[in-house]
N, C-alpha and C positions, 0 to 999 in steps of 0.2 A: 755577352762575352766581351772581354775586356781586350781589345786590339795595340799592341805595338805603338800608334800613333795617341792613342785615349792614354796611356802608361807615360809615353813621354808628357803629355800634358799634367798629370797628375805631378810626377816627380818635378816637373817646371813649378809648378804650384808652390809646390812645398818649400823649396830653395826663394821664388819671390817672396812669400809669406814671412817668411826666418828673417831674412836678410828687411823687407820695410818694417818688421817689429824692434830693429836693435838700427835703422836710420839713423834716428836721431841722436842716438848715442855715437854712433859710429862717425858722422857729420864733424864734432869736435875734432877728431883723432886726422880726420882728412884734411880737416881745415888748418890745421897743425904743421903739418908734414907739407901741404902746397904752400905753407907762409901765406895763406890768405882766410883771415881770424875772422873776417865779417860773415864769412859764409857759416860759422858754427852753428846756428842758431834758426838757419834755414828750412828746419824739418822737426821743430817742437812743436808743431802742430799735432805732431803722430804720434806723439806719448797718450794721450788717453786711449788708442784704439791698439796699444801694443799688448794689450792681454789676448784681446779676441785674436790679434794676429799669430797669436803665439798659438793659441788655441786651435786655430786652424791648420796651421804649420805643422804640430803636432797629430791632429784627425787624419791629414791626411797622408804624411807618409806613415802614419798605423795602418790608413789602408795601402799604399802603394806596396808596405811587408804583408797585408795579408795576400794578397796577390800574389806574390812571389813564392810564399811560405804556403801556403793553402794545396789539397791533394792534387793530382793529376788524374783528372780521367785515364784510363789503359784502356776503356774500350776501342773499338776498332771501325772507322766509319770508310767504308770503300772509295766513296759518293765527295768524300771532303777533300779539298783540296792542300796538297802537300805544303806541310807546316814551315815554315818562315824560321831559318836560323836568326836566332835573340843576336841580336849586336849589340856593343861595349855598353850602349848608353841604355840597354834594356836587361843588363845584367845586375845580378845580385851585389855584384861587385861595385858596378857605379853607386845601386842604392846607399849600401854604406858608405860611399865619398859623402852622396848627397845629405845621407841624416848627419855624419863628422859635423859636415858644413851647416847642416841648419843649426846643431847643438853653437857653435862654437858660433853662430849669428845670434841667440835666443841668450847666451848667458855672456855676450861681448860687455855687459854693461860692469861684472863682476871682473875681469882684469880689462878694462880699459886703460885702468891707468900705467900701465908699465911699458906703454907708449909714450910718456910724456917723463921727458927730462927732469932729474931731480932737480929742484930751484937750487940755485947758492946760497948759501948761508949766508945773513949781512950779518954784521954787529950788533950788538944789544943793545940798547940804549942805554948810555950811562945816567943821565942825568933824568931821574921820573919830572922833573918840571916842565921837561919836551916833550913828553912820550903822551900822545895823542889813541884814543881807541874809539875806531868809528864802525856801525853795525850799516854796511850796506844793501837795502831792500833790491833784490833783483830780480826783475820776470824773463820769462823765455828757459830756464833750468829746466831738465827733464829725469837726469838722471846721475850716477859718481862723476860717470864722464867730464861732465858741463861740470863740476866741480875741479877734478883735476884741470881745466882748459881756466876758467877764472884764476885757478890759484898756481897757475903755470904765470900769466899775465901780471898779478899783482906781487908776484916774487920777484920779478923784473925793476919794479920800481923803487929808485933809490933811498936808501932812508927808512921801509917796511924792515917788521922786526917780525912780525906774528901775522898770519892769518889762516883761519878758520871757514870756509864754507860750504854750504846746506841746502842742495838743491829741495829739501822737502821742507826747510822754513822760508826757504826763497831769503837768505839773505847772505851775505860774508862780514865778518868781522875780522878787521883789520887792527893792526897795533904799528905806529909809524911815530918816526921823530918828525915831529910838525916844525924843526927845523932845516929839513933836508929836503922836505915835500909838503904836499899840502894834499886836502881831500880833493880839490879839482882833478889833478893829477893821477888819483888813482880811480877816481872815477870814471878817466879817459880810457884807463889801461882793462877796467872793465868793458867798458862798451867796444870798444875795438875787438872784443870775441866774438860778439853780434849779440849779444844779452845786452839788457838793458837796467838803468839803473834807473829805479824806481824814485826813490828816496834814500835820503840816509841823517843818522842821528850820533851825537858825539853821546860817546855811553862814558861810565861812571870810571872816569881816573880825574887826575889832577886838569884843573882847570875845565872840567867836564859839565854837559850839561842835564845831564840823566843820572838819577838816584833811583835807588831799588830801593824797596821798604817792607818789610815784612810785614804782612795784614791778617789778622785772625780773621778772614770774611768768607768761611767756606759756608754752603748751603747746609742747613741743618735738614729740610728735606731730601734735598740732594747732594750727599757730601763730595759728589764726585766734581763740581764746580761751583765757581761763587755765588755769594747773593746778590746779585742786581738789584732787588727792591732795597736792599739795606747800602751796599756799595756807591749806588749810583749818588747818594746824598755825601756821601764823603769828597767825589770823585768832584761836583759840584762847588760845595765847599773850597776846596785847594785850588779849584780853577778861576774862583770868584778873585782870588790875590793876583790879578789880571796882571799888575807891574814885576810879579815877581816869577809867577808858572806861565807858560806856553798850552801847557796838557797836562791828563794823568789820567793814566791805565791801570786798572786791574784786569792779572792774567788771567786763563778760565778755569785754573784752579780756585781762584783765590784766594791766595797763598801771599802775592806780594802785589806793592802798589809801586807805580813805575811813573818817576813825575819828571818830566821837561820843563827845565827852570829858563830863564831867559838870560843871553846872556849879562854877567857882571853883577849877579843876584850875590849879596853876600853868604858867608857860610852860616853868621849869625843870626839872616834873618829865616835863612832855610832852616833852621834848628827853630827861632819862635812860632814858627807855621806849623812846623809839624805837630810840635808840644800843643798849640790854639787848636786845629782841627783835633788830635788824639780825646782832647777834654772834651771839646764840643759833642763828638760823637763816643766818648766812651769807650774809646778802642784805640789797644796801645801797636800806632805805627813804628818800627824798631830797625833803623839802617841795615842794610847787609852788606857784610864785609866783602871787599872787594873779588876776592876769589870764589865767593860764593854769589855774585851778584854777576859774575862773568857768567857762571853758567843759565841764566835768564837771560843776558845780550844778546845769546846766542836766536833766540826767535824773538827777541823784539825788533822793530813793533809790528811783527804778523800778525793780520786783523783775523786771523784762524785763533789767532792765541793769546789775543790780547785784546781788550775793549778798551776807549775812548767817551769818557761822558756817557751822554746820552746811546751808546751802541749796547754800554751794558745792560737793557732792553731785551736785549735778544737773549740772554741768561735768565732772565725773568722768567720770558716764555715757556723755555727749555724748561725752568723750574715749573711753570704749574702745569706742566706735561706730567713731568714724573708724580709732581702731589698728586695729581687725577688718577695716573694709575694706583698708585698707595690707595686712593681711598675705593677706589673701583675694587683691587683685592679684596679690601676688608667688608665691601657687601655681598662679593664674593662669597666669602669664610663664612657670612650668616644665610646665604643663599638668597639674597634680598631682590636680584635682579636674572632677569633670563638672556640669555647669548641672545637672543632677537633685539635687544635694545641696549647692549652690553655698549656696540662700539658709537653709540650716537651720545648714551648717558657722557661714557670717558669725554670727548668733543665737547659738551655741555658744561662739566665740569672745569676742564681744562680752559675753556672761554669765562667762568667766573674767576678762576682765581687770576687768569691773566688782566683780565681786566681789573682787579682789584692790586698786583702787584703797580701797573703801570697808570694808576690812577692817585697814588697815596702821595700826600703830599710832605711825608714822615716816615722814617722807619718806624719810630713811634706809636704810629697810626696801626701799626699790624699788633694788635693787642689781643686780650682776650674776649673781649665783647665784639671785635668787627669778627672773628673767625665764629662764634657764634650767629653774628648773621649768614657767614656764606655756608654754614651749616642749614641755615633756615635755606638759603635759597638752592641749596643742591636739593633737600628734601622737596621741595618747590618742581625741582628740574624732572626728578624720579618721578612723584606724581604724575606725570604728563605722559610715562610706560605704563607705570604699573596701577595708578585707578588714583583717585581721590583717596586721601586716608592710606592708602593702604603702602607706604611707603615711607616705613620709620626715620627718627634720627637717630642717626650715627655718630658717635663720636668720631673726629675726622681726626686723621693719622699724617699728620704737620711734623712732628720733633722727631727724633730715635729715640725707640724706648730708654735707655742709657743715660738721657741730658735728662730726666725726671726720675723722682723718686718712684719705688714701684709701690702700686696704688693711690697714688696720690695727683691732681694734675698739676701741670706746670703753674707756675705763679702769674698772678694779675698780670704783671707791667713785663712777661718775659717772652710775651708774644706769639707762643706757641702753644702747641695741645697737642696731648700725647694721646699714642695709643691705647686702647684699652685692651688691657692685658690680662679679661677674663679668658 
């Protein structure tokens, strides 16, 4: 039996629960309102565990209503001692304060902002030869909150024309007359929330040092991100022009190439680069216009979403996960392997091809005669389940059927094998 004193613990439960899940959100808007900006930032620690808190918050005033709501003995016990009138804070009445208040703690992250003063509006920048656009990387963001509290800060600063930011790419993009201020300056106006500023990169306007470029480099295994075994030699490539690039990313679509030129890089020599790399590797890199290359500033350079050199590796990986399972299906389809050694074969697989993407010293290299060996050596890998012999070859399922003619397979020098599409 649930007593008066267990009741009010439960309903304490629920309102602490509510109220440390929407913290950290709540943190900015306090820290606002006392004019003391360093404390925003003080309880992003508790954004990973605000689901489970919410979670809980939830279980348990479900139970503190089933309690309330739930039938009433009418039997009659002589022997028990005379029942205890419910006071305010054991009433059905407080319950609905309490759930008002946890709801309006659980979903504070969805109108935080109509706590924070509309910025003023500065003037546009007349002259595009000022007008500077910098992509600030920031950590400590947790939720709109920490959005509005940044972009309360960076509206303050003299000279800001534009800005944009993204607690979930962890960055802000700024647009300012880089004669009225400078990126120190709003750099300052950032960290003074209690966020901090990671890095940041001058992105693609006039006098800029970041170019977008459109890249045909999505995986043909995997269309849903790039090629790393084919990418990472381009990425290579551009970065070898040491006097003239800093970096260059492909994003995990890849869709576009993202190069950091050094400063005072001419425009003509960044035009003869692109055209030398496009030839060397056969693949037409193609400027994106401004408006369209803004909405990619927006997450660069988030290493969630953008790889660096040698990082585009870890898309390799990714890539000969999905090949392993493709080809794990299609022995599937012929019944070739038993659920007993299903998940060790996939593993097996997946460590040949990765070890063969991040071994090649060529996109080149990935032809038709190497995918013929790592055919031989999966057939190699199955034998060690299913018995000597007795573990056919399969044509392995590398292209979409779609990039080949049907019936036919892909061509020598085009480095892929198609399905077979008996």
């Amino acid at each position: 039996m649930i007593n008066m004193k267990s009741f009010d613990t439960i309903t304490s439960a629920s309102v602490l629960s509510a109220f440390a899940a929407s913290l950290c959100c709540i943190t900015p808007v306090v820290a606002l309102l006392a004019g003391s900006s360093s404390i925003a930032a003080n309880f992003s620690w508790i954004e990973p565990a605000r689901p489970y808190l919410i979670g809980l918050s939830i279980a348990v005033l479900g139970f503190a209503w089933y309690l309330k709501l739930r039938p009433v003995s009418t039997e009659v016990d002589c022997d028990c001692e005379t029942p205890q009138k419910a006071r305010f804070l054991q009433s059905r009445t407080f319950l609905g304060l309490v759930t008002i208040f946890a709801i309006l703690m659980m979903t504070f992250p969805l109108y935080a902002k109509v706590f924070y003063p509309k910025p003023a509006a500065h003037a546009t920048i007349a002259a595009v030869e000022n007008k500077r656009q910098v992509t600030f990387l920031i950590e400590g963001m947790t939720c709109e909150a920490c959005e509005e509290h940044v972009n309360n800060e960076v509206s303050k600063v003299p000279g800001v024309s534009a800005y944009q930011t993204s607690y979930a790419s962890e960055n802000s993009l700024v647009s300012f007359d880089q004669t009225k201020t400078d990126v120190k300056a709003i750099e300052s106006a950032i960290n003074k929330t209690g966020y901090r500023v990671k890095s940041y990169v001058v992105m693609n306007t006039s006098n800029s040092t970041i170019s977008f470029y459109k890249a045909p480099l999505v995986c043909h295994a995997a269309p849903s991100i790039g090629c790393g075994s084919k990418a990472k030699f381009i990425l290579a490539d551009l970065e070898e022009n040491k006097n003239a690039i800093e970096g260059a990313w492909l994003n995990r679509e890849g869709t576009v190439v993202a190069i950091k030129w050094n400063t005072g890089t001419a425009e003509n020599q960044k035009t003869a680069i692109i055209k030398e790399v496009s030839g060397n590797h056969d693949i037409a890199l193609s400027t994106l216009a401004l408006t369209e290359a803004s909405n990619y500033a927006h997450s660069f350079p988030n290493g969630k979403k953008w790889f660096k050199g040698r990082e585009i590796d870890a898309l390799s990986i990714e890539e000969a996960g999905i090949v392993a399972t493709n080809t794990i299906e299609k022995y599937k389809a012929r019944q070739l392997i038993k659920p007993a050694f299903e998940r060790q074969f996939r593993a097996d697989i997946e460590k040949i091809y990765a070890d063969l993407f991040l071994s090649i010293s060529s996109y080149k290299d990935l032809n038709t005669e190497t995918y013929n060996t790592i055919e031989r050596q999966i057939q190699a890998a199955g034998e060690e389940y299913a018995g000597k012999g007795k573990m056919p070859r399969v044509e392995l399922c590398i292209a979409p059927e779609e990039s080949c003619e049907k019936g036919k397979p892909c061509s020598a020098d085009s480095g892929k094998t198609c399905c077979d599409k008996k």
